[in-house]
C-alpha positions in Angstrom: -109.6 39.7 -59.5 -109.7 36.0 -59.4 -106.2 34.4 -60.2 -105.3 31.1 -60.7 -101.4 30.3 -60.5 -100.1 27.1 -61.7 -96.9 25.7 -60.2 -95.2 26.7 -56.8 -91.8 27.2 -57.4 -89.8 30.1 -57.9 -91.8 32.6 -60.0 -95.1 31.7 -59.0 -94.7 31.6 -55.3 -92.7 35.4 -56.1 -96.0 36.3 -57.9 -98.7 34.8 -55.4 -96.6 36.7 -52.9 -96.8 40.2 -55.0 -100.9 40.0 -55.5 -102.1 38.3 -52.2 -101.5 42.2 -50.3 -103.7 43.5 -53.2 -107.0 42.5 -52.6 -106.9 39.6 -55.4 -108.4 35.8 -54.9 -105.4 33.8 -55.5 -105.6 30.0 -56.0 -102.1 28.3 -56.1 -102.0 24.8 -57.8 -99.0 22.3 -57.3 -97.9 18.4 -56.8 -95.8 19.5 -54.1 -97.4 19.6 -50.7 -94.2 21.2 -49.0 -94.0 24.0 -51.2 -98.0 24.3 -51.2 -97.7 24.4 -47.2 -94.8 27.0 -46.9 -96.9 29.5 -49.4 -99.9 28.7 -46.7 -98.2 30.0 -43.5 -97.2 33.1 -44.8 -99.9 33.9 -47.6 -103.4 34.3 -47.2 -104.4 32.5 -50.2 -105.9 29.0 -51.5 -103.8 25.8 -52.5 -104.8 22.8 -54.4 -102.6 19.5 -54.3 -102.6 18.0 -58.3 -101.6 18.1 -61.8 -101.9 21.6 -63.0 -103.6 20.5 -66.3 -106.1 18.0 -65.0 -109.5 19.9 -65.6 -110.6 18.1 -62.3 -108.0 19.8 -60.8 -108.7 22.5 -62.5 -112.3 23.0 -61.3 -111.6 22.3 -58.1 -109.1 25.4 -58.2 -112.3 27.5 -59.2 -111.3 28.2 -63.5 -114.9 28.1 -64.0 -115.1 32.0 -63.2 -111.4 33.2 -63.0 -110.3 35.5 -64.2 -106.7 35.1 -65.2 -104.7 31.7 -65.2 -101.0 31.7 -65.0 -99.4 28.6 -65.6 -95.6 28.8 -64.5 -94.8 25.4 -63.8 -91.7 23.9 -64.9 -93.1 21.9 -67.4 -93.5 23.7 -71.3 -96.1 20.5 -72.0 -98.0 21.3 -68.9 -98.7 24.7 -69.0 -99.6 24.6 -72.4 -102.0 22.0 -72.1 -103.3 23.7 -69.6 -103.5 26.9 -71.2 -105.7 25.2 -73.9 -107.9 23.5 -71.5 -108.8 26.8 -69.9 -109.9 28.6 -73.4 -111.6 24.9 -75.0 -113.6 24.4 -71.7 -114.3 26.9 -69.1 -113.6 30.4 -71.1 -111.0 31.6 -69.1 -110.3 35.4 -70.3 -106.8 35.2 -69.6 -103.8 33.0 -69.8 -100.3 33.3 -69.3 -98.2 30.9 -70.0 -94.5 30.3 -69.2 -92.6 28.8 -72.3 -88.8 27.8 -72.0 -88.0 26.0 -74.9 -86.9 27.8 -78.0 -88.1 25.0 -79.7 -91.5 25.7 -79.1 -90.4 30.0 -78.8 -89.1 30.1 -82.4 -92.5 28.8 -83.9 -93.9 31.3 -85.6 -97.7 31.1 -85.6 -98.2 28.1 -82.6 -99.0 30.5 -79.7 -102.8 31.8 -81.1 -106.1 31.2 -80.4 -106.8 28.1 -83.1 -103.3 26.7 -82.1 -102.4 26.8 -78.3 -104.3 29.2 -76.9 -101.8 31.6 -75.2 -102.8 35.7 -74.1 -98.7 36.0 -73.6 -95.6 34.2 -73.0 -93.6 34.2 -70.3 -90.0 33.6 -71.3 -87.7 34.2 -67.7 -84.4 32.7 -69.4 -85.0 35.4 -72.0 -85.7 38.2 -70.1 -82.8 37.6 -67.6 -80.7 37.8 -70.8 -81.6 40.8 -71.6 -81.4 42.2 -68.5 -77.7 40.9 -68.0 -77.1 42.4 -71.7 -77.9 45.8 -70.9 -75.9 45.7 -67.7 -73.0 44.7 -70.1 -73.5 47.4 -72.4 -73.8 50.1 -69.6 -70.8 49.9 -67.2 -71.6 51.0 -63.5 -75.6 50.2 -63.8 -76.8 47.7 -61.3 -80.5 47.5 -63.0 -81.6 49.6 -66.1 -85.5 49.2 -66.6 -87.3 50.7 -70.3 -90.2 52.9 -70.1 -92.0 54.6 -72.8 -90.7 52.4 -75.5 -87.1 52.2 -74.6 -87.1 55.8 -75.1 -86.3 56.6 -71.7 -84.8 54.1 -69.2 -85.0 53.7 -64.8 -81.3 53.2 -63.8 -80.2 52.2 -60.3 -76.4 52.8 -59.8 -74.2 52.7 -56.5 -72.7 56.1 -55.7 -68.9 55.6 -54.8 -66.2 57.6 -53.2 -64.6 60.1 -55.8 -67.9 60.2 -57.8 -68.8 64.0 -59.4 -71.9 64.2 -57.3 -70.6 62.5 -53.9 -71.1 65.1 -51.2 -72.8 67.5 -52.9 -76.9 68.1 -53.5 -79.0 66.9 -56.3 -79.5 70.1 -56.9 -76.6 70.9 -58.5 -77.2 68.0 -61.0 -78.2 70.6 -63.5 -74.5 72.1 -63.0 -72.9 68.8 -63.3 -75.1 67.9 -66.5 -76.0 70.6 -68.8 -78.3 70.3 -71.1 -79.8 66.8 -69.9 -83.0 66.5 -67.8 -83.0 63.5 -65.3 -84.6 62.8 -62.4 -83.8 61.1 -59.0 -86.7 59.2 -57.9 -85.5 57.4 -54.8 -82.4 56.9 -52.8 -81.6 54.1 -51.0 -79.2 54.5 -47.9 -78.3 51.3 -45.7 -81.8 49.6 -47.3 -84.0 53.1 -46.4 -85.8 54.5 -48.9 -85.4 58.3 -49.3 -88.3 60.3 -51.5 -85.2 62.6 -52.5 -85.2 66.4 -53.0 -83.4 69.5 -54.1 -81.2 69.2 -51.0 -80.6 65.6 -50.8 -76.8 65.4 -50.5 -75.9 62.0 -52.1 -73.3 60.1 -50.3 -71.2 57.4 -51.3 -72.7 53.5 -51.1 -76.1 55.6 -51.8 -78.2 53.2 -54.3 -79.8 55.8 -56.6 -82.4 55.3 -59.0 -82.9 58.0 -62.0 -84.8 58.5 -64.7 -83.3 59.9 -68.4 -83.8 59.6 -71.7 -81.7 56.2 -72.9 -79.1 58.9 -75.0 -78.0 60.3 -71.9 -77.5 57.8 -69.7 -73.9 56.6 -70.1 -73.3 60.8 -69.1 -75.6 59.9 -65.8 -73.9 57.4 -64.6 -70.5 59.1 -64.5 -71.9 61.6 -62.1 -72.7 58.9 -59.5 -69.1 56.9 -59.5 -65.5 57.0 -61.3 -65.5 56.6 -64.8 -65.9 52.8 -66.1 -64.0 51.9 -68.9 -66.1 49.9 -71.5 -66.2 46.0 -71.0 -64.3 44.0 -73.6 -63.8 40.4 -71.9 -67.1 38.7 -70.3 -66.6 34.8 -69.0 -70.0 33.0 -68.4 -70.3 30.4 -66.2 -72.6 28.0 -67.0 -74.0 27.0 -70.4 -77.4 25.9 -70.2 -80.5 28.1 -72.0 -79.3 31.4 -70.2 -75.6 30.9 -70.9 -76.4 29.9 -74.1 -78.6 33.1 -75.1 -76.5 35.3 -73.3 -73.2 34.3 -75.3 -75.5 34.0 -78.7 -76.6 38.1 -77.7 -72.9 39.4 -77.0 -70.4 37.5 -78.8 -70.3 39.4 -81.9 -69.9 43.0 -79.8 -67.3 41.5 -76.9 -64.6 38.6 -76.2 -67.0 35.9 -74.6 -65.9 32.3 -73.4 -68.0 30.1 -71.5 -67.2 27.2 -69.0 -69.4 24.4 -68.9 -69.0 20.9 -66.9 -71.3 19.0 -69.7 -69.0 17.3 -72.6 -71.9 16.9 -74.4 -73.1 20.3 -73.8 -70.0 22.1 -75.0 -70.3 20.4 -78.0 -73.5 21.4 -78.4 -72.4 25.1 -77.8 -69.5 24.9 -80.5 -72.1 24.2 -83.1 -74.4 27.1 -81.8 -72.1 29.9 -81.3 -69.6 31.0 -83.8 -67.5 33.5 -81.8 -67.3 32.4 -78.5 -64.6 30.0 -77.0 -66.3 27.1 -75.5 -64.2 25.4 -71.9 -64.7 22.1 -70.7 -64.4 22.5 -66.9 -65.4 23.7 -63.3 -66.2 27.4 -63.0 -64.9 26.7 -59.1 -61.4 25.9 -60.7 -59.5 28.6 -59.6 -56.2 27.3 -61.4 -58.4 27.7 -64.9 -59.9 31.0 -63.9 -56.5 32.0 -64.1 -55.4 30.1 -66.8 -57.7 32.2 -68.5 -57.2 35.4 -67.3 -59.4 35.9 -64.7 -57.5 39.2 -63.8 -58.3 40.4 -67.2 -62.0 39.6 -67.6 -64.2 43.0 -67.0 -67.6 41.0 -66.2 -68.1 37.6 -64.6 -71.4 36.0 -65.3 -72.5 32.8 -63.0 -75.5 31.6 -64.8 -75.7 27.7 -63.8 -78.9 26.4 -62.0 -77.3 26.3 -58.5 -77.3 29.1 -56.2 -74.5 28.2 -54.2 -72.2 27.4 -57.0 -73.0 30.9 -58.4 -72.7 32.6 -55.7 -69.0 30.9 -54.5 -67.8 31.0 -58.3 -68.5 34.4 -58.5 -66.6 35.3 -55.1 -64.2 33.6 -56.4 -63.9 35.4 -59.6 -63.9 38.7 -57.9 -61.3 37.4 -55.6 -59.0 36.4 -58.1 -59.1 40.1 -60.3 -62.3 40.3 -62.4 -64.1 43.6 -62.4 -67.3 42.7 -61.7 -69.4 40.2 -61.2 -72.9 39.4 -61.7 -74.9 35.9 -60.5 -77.8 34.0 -60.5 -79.6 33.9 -57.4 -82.9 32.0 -57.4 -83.9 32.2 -53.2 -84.3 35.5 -52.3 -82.2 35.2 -49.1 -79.6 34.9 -50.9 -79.9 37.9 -52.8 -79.8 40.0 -50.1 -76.8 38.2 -48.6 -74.7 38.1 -51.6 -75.5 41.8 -53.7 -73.0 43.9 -52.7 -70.3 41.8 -50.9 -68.2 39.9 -53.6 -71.4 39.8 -55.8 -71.9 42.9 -57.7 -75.2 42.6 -58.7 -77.5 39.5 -58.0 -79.9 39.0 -59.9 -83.7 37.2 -59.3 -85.2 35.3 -62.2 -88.7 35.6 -60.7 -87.9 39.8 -60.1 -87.0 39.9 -63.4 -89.9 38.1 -64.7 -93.1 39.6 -62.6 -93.5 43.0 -64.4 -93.8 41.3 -67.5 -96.8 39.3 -65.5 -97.8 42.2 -63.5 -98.3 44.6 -66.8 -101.4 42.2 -67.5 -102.7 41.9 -64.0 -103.0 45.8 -63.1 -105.9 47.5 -63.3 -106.3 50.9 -65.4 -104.2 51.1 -68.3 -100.8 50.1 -67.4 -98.2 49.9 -70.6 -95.1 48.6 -68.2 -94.6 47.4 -64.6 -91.1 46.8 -63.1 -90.5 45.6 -59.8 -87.6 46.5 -57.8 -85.9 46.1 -54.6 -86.6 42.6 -54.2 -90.3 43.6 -54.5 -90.3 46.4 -51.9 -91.5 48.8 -54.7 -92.2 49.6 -58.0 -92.2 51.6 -61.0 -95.2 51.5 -63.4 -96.6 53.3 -66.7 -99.5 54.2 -67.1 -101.8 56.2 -69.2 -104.2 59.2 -67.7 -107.3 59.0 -70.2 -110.5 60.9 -69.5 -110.9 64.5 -69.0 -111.4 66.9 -65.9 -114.8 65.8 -65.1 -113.8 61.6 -65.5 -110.2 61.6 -64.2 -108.9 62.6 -60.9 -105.2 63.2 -63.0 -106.2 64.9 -66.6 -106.0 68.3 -66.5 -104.6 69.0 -63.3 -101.2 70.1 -62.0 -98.6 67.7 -60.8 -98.4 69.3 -57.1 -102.5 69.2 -57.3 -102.7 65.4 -57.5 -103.3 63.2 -54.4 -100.3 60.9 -55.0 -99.6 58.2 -52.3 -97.0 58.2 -49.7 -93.8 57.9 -50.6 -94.9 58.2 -54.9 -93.3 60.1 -57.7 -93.9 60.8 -61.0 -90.9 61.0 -62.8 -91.6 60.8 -66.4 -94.6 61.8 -68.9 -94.7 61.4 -72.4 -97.2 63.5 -74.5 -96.8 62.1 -77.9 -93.1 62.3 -79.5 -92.2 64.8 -76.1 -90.6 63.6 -73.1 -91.1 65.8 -70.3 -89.8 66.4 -66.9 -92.6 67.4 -64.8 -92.4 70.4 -62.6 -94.8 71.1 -59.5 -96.7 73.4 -62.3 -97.1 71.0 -65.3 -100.4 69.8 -66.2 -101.3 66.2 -66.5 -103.0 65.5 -70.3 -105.3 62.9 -71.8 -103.7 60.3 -73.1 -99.7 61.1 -71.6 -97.9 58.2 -70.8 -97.0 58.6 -66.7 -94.3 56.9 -65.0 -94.5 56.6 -61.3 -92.0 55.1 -58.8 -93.7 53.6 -55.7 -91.2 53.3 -53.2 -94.3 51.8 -51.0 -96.0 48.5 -52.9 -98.9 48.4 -50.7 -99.9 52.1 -52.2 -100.1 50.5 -55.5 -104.2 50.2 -55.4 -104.1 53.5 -54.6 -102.1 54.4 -57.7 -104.4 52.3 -59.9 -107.7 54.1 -58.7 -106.1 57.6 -58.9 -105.7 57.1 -62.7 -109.1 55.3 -63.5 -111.6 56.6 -65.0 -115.3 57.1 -63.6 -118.3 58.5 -64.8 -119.6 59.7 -62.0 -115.8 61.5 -60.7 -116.8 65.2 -60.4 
């Protein structure tokens, strides 16, 4: 596939980095010749210095015959303009746009084909929202993923000391939880994936990823670690578009104040939010951390556009009593320097954002894409279509496929049924698959053993 990506930064370096292994044709466009250099010494791809919504620039990035445009700059205007110059003059099939302004969001009717001509929108402030939302509502989770619908959910979760299922087998999960089907699709022990088993003994600081139907989880989770109590207090750091949604989605449910530098801004916020105490001051203040009773708060959330001040804030936070604490992290060595030290959970923008992107760049028919583990692996859904003489999947059993290395299927849905394959169960036109990948580089492999072909005997 020929992909054009506009804009260098954060997201689309993340997703020029995610389809260059995958046999794709990736052209990156930018104004920055540093960042446009750095992506050329360790990607095999094109670059082209200039304004992403120049049509010279444009051409000379090849849009005459691409087939997808992403425009993921940091400009609204730009990749919008863009956007329409793709469909007015070269056809483009595709285009993605990222949109950040809920000015421009909240129009109904503007993102269409006689307005600005936009396939889907790319929204990362709101996605990380609701990705910090649900690991509000679920204490213990460290990610929780939807597939089929919302119906069932992925769930990673740290196994600790004193945990129901610390030292013993996975096998005796259907002991533990009667009555609820789940299943453990990888393990991750000091950063190596484990394809787990029957006999896997989970041990404690085990990352474990499962699969259950969104009912159940809360019940999961307790089997992994010590029972959480439910989060009343959450402090946000930071009040700019994510602080801003993120008190909007859970003041009415929890006890939310936010701290922001800006005078201007917290004014703004006290028009905007009704329930939530607005603070004038620096979330590195440790004197009004416990002013406001840090050692009461159950989550910390350090949402600002600076790394470093996240990260610090929120070892501060955790220093000074809060329960947990969940950051911002934009560079993705600092994720993996600050999850799981004072930083509870660190979360990526651009991770967050790419399955939304990847959905529409997979070939066969893919429903949802979520990328995990910094981008090590994945979890996808797809859908088996064809029949015994078109598919290599419909209508044969599970232990008859030829799934990658290191590849699971962990979920199918067959129209209202969710069903936890066994080694026997039979793959059906039209189910709804979910896979975990442990391996990304198997993911062409995946695509091809679920497309269809004419000529498959």
């Amino acid at each position: 596939m020929k992909i054009i990506i506009l804009g260098a930064g954060q997201v689309g370096s993340t997703v020029a980095q995610a389809l260059a292994s995958e046999a794709n044709d990736i052209t990156v466009v930018d104004q920055c010749p540093e960042l446009l250099r750095a992506l050329q010494e360790h990607l095999d791809i094109r670059t082209v210095l200039g304004h992403a919504s120049h049509p010279s620039v444009l051409v000379q990035a090849g849009i005459e015959d691409a087939d997808l445009m992403l425009a993921v700059t940091n400009s609204d205007e730009t990749n919008m303009v863009a956007c329409q110059m793709a469909y007015s003059l070269f056809h483009t099939p595709m285009r993605l746009a990222r949109v950040r302004s809920s000015d421009y969001l909240d129009q109904e009717g503007l993102f269409t084909q006689q307005a600005v001509p936009v396939n889907f929108i790319i929204s990362p402030e709101e996605r990380v929202t609701s990705f910090i939302q649900k690991l509000v509502n679920q204490p213990g989770a460290l990610q929780i993923l939807d597939f089929i619908d919302g119906k069932v959910q992925l769930v990673a979760v740290r196994a600790y000391y004193g945990g129901p299922l610390v030292g013993h087998s996975l096998a005796s999960l259907d002991a533990q939880l009667p009555g609820i089907e789940i299943r453990v699709v990888a393990v991750y022990r000091r950063d190596r994936a484990i394809l787990p088993d029957g006999n896997t003994v989970i041990e404690a600081d085990d990352e474990v990823f499962f699969l259950a139907e969104r009912r159940h989880i809360p019940r999961v989770v307790e089997t992994f670690r010590l029972s959480d109590k439910p989060y009343r207090r959450i402090l946000i750091a930071g009040g700019g578009n994510i602080g801003k949604r993120l008190a909007a989605a859970l003041e009415n449910d929890y006890r939310v104040k936010v701290i922001e530098r800006d005078g201007e801004r917290c004014r703004h916020l006290a028009e905007c939010l009704h329930r939530t105490i607005i603070l004038h001051g620096d979330a590195g203040d440790a004197d009004l951390l416990k002013s406001e009773a840090i050692r009461e708060t159950d989550v910390y959330c350090a949402v600002t556009d600076d790394d470093e001040a996240n990260i610090l804030s929120a070892m501060l936070a955790k220093r000074l009593g809060a329960h947990k604490s969940i950051s911002i992290i934009n560079r993705p060595s600092y994720v993996d320097l600050a999850q799981g030290t004072a930083v509870d959970v660190a979360v990526s923008p651009a991770q967050v954002t790419i399955g939304s992107l990847l959905t529409h760049i997979r070939k066969g028919d893919v429903v949802a894409v979520h990328s995990l583990r910094r981008g090590a692996a994945e979890a996808i859904e797809m859908i088996a279509h064809g029949d015994s003489k078109t598919s290599k999947v419909v209508g044969r059993r599970v232990d008859a496929l030829k799934l990658p290395k290191n590849t699971m299927i962990g979920v199918i849905a067959r129209g209202d049924r969710i069903v936890f394959p066994h080694h026997d169960t039979m793959i059906e036109a039209e189910d709804h698959v979910v896979l975990f990948v442990a391996e990304k580089q198997q993911i062409g492999a995946v695509e091809r053993l679920f497309q269809v072909s004419v000529g498959f005997l």
